[in-house]
MARBA-407047 format. One line per 5 residues: number of its first residue (from 0); their letters; for each residue x, y, z of N, C-alpha, C, CB. Coordinates in Angstrom, 2 decimals, decimal comma. Glycine has a CB too. Example, Ala and Ser with C-alpha at 12.3 -4.5 7.8 and 13.67 -1.06 7.14 Angstrom:
0) as) 13,19:-5,69:7,80:12,30:-4,50:7,80:13,20:-3,30:7,80:11,31:-4,47:9,05; 12,85:-2,25:7,08:13,67:-1,06:7,14:12,90:0,03:7,87:14,08:-0,60:5,72 $
REM end
This chain:
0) xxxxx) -42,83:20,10:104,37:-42,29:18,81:104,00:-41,10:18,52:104,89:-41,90:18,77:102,51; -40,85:17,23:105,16:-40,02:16,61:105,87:-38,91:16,24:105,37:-40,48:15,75:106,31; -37,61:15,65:105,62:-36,94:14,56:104,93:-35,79:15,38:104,64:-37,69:13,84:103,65; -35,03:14,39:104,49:-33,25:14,92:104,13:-33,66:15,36:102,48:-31,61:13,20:104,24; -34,12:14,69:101,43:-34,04:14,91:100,37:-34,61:16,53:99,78:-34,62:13,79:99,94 $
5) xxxxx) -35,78:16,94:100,77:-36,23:18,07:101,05:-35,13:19,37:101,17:-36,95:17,81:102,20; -34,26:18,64:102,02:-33,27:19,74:102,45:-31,72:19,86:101,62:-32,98:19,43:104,06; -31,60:19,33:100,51:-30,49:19,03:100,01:-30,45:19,13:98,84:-30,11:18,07:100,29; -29,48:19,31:97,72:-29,71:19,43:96,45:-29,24:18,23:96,58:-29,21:20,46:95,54; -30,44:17,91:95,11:-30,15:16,30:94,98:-30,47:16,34:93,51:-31,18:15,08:95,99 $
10) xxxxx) -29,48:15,60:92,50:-30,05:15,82:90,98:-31,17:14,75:90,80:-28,79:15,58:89,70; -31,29:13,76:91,98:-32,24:13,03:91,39:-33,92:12,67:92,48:-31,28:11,61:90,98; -33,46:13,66:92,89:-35,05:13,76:93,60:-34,73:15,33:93,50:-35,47:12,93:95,54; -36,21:15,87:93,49:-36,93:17,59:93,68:-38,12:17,11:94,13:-37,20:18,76:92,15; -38,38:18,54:94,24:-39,95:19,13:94,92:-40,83:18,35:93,61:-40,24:21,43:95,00 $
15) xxxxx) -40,61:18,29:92,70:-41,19:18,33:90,84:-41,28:16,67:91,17:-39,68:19,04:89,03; -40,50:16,20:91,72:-40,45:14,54:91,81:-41,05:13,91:92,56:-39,40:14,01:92,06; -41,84:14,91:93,37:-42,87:14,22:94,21:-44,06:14,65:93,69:-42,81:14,48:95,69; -44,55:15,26:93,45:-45,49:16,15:92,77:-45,79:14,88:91,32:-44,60:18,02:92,30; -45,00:14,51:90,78:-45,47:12,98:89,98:-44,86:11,37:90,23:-45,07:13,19:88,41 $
20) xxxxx) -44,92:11,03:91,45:-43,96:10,10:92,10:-45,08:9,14:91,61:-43,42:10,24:93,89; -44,81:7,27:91,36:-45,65:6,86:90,60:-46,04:5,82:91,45:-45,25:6,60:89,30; -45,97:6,07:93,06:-45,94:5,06:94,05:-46,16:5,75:95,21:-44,73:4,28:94,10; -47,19:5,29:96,15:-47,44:5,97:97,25:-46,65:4,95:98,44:-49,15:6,21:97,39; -46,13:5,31:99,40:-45,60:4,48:100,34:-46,17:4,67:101,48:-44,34:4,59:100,48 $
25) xxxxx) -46,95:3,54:101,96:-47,48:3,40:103,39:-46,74:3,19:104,35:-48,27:2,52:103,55; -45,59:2,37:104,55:-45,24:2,19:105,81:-43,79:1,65:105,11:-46,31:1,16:106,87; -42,73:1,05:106,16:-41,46:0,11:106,05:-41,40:-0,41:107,17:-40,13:0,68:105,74; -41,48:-1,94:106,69:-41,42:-2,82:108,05:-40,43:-3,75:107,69:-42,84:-3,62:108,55; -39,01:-3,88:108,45:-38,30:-4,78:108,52:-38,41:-6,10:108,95:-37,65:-4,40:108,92 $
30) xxxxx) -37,36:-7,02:107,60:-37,47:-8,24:108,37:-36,23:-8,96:108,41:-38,50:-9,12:107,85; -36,15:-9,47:109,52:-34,77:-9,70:109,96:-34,65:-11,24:109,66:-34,49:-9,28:111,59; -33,76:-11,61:109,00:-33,36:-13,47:108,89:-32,31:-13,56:109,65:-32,88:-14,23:107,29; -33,14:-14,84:110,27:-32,02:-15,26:111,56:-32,30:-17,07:110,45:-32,85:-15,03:114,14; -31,32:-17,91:111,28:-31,56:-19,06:111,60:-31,91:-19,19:112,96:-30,61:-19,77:111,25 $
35) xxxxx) -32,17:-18,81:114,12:-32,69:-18,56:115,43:-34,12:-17,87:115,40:-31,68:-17,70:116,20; -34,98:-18,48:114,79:-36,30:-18,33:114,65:-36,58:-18,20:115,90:-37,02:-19,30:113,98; -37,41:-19,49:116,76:-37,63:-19,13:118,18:-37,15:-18,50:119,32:-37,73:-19,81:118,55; -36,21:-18,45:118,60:-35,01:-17,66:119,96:-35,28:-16,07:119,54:-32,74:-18,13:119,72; -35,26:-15,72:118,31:-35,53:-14,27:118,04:-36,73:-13,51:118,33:-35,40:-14,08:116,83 $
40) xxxxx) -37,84:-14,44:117,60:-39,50:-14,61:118,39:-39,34:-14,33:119,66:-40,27:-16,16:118,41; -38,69:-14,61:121,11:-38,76:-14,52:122,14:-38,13:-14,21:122,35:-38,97:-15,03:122,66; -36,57:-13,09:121,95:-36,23:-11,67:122,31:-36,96:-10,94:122,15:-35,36:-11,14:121,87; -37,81:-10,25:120,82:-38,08:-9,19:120,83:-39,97:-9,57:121,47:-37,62:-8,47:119,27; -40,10:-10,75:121,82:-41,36:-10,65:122,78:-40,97:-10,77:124,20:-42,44:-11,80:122,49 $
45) xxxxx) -40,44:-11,24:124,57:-39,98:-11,53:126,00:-39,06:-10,23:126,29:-39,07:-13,07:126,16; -37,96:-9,70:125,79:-37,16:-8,50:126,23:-38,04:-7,19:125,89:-35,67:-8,46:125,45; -38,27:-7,02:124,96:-38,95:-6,00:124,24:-40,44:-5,51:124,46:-38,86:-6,39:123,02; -40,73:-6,57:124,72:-42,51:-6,25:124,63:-43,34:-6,60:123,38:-42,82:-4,62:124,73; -42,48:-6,47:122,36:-43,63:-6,83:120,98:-44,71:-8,13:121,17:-42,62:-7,33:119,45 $
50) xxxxx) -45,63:-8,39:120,51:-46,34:-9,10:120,78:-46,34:-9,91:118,78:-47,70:-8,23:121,67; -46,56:-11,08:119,52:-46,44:-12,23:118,09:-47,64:-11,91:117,42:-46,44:-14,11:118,43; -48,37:-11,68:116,43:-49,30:-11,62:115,89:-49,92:-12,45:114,79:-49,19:-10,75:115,71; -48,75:-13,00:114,21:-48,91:-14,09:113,35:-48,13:-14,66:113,09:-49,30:-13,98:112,45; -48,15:-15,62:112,54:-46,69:-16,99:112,48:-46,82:-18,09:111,57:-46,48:-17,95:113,98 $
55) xxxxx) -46,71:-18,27:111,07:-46,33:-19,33:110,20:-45,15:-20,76:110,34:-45,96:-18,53:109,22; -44,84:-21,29:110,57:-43,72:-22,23:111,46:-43,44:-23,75:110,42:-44,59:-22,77:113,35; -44,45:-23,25:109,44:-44,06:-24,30:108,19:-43,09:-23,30:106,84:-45,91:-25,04:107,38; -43,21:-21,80:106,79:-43,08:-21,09:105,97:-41,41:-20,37:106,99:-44,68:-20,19:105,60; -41,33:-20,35:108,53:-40,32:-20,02:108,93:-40,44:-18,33:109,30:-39,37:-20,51:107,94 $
60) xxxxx) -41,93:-18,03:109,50:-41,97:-16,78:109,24:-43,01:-16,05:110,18:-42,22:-16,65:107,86; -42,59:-15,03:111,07:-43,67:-14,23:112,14:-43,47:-13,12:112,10:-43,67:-14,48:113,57; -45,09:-12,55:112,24:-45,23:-10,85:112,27:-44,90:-10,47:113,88:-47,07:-10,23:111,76; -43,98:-9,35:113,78:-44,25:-9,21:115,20:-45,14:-7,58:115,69:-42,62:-9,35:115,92; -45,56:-7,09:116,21:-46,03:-5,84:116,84:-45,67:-4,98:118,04:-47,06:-6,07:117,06 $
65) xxxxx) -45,51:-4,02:118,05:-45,16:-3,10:119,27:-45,86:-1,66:119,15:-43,48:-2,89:119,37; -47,37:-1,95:119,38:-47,53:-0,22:119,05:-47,88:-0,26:117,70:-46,06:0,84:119,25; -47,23:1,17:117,26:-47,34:1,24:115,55:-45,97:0,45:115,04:-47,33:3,11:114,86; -45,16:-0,44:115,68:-43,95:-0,55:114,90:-44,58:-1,98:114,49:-42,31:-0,41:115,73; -44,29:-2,42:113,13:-43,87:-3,92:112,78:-42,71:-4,55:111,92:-44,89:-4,40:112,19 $
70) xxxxx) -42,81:-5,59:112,55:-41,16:-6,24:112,21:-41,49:-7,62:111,76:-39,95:-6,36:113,71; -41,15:-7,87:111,14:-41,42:-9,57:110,58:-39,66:-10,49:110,91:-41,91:-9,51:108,20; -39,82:-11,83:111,17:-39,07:-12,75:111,64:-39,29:-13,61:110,49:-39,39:-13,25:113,02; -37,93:-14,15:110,05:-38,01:-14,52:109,29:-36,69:-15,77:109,02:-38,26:-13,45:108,66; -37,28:-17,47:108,13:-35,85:-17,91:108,58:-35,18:-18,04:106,85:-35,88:-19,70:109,70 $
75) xxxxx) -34,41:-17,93:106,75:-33,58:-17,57:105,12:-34,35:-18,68:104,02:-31,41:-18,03:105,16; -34,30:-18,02:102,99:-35,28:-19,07:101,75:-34,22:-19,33:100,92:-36,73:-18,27:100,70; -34,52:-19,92:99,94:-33,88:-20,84:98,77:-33,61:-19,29:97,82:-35,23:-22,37:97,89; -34,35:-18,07:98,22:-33,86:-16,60:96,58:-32,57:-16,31:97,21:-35,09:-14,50:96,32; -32,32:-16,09:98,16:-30,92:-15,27:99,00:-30,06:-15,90:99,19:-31,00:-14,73:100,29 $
80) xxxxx) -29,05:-16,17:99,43:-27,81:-16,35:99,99:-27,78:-15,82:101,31:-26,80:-15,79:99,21; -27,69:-17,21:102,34:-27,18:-16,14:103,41:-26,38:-17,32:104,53:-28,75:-15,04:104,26; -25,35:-16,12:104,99:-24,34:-17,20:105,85:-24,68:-16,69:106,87:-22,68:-17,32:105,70; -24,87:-15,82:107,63:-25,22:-15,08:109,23:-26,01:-13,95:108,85:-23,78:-14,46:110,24; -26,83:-13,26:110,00:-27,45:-12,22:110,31:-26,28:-11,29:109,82:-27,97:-12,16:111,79 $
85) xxxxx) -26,85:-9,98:108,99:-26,16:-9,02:108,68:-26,26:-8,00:108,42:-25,76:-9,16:108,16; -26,30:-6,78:109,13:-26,39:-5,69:108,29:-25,89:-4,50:108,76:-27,58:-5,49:107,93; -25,40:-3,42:108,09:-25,03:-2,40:107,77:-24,98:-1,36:108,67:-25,57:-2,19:106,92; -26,19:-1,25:109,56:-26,86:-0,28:109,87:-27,68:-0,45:111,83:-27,94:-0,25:108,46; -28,31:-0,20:111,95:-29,49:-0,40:113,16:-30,67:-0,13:112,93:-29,36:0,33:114,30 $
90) xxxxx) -31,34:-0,58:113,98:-32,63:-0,20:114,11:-32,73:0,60:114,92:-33,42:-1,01:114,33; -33,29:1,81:114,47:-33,64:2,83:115,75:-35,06:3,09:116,36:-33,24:4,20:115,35; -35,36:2,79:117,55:-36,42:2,59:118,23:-36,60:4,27:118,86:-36,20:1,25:119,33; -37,68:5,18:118,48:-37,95:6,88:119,34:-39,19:5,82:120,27:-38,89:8,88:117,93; -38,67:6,71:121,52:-39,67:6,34:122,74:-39,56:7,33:123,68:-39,39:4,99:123,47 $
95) xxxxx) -40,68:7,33:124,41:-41,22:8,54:125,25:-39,95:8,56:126,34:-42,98:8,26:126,05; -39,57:6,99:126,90:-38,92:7,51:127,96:-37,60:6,64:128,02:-39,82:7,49:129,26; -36,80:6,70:127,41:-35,49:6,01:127,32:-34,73:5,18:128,42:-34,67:6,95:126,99; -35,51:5,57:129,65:-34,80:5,47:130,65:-35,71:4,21:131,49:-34,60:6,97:131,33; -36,51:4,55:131,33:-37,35:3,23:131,44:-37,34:1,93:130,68:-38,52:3,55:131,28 $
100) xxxxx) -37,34:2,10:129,12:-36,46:0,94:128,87:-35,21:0,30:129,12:-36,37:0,94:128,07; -34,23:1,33:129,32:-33,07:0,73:129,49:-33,14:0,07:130,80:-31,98:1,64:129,35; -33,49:0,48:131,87:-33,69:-0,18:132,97:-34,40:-1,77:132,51:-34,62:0,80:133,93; -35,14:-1,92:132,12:-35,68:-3,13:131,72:-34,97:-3,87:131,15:-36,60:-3,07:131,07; -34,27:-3,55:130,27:-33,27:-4,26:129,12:-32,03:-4,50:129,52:-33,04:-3,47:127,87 $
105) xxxxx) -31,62:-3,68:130,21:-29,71:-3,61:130,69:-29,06:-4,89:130,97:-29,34:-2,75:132,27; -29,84:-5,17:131,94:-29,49:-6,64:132,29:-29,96:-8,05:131,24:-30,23:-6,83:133,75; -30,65:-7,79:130,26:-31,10:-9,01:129,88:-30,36:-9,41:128,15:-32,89:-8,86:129,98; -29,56:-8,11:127,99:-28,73:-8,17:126,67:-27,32:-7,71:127,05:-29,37:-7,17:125,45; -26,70:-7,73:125,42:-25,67:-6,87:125,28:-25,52:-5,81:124,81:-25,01:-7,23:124,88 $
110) xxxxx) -24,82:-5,42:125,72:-24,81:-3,57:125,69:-23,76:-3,17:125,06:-24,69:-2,71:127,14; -24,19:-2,14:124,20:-23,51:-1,35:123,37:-22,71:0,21:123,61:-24,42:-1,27:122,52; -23,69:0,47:124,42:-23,14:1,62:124,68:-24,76:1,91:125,40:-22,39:2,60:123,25; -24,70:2,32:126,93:-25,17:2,86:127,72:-26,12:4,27:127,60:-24,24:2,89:128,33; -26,95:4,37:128,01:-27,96:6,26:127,90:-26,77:7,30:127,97:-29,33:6,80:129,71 $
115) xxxxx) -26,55:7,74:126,90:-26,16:9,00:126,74:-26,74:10,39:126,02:-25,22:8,74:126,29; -26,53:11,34:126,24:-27,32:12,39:125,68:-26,11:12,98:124,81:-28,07:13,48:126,85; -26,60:13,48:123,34:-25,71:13,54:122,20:-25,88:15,18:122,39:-26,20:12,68:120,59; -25,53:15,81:120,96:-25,44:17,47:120,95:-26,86:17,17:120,16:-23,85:18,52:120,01; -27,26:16,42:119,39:-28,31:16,61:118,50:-29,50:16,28:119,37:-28,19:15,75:117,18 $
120) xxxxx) -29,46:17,02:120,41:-30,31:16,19:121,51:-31,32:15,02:121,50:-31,01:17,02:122,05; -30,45:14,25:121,47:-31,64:12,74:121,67:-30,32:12,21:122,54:-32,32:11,42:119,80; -31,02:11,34:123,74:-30,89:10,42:125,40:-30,91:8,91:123,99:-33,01:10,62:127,22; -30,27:8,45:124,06:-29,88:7,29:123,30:-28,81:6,27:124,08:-29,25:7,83:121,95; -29,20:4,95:123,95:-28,36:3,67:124,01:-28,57:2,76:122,89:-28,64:2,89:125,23 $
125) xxxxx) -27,50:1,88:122,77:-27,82:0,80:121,82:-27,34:-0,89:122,76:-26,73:1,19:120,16; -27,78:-1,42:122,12:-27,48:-3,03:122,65:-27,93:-3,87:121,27:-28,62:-3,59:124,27; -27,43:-5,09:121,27:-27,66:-5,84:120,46:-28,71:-7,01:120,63:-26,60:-6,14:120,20; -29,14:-7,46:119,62:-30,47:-8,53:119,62:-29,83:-10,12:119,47:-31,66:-8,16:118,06; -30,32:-11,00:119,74:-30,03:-12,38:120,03:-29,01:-12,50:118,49:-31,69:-13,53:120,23 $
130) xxxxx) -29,38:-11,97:117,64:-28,71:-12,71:115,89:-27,55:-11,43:116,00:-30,22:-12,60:113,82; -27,05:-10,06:116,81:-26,07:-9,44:116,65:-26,69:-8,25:116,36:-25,17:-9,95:115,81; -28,25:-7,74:115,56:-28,20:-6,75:114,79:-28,26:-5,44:116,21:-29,55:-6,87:113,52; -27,79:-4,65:115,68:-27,78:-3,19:116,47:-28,76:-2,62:116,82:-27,28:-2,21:115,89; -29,92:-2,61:118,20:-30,77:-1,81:118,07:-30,54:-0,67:119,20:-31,98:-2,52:118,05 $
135) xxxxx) -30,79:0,73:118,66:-30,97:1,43:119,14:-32,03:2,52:119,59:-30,37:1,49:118,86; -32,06:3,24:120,74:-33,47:3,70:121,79:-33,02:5,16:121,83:-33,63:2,87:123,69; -33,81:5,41:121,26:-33,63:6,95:121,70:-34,96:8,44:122,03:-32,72:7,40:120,44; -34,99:8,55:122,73:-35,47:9,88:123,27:-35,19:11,25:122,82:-35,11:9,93:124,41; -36,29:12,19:122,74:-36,11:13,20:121,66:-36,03:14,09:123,01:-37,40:13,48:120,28 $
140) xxxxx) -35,29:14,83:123,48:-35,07:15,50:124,51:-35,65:17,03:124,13:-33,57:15,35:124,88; -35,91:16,99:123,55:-36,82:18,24:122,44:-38,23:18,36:122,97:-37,03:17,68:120,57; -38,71:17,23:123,04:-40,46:16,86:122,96:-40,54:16,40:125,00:-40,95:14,82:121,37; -39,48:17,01:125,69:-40,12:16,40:127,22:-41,85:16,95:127,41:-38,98:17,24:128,81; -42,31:16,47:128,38:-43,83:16,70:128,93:-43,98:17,65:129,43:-44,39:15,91:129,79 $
REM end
């Protein structure tokens, strides 16, 4: 078994808590609310590579694809509150060759911090996406060819 919760005492997850968990989880796909619908649509297709897959443009809303990753675009509804793009955290993108993206990308965003190699070995940069959020690239320096 995998996972931080695996490795940690935790009073509210165990081994016993998966063994009757009452929900299977397939996947997590983020979705990011911008008010910059088209403009976001064509960062992460135009910089990135993802490809549009579906869209909706009366509902404010597109699937996007890269591979196995999906991400949905999305423009704020009448349940949420929202004043700007926001959040907490990043997106972290694992890829075969870190260095090849960044070359592609360097010039066409803002950069966060440049390819560096950490102690926990992963080759990582971050830069930011058209609405601000943090994405970051990283390479498992563990798994070379």
């Amino acid at each position: 078994m995998s996972g931080y919760a695996a490795n940690i005492e935790n009073p509210y997850f165990s081994l016993d808590t998966l063994k009757t968990a009452v929900m299977t989880i397939h996947s997590l796909t983020p979705m990011i609310w911008t008010d910059a619908f088209q403009e976001t649509i064509d960062f992460y297709t135009k910089v990135l590579g993802f490809i549009c897959g579906d869209r909706n443009d009366e509902w404010g809303w597109a699937g996007l694809y890269h591979g196995h990753v999906d991400l949905m675009i999305a423009k704020p509804n009448a349940h949420t509150p929202f004043e700007k793009p926001g959040f907490t955290g990043s997106f972290y993108f694992k890829v075969d060759d870190v260095e090849s993206v960044w070359s592609r990308v360097k010039d066409l965003v803002e950069v966060v911090y440049a390819p560096e190699e950490f102690d926990w070995k992963m080759r990582e940069f971050g830069i930011r996406d058209n609405n601000g959020y943090l994405l970051q690239f990283g390479q498992d320096l563990l798994k070379q060819p």
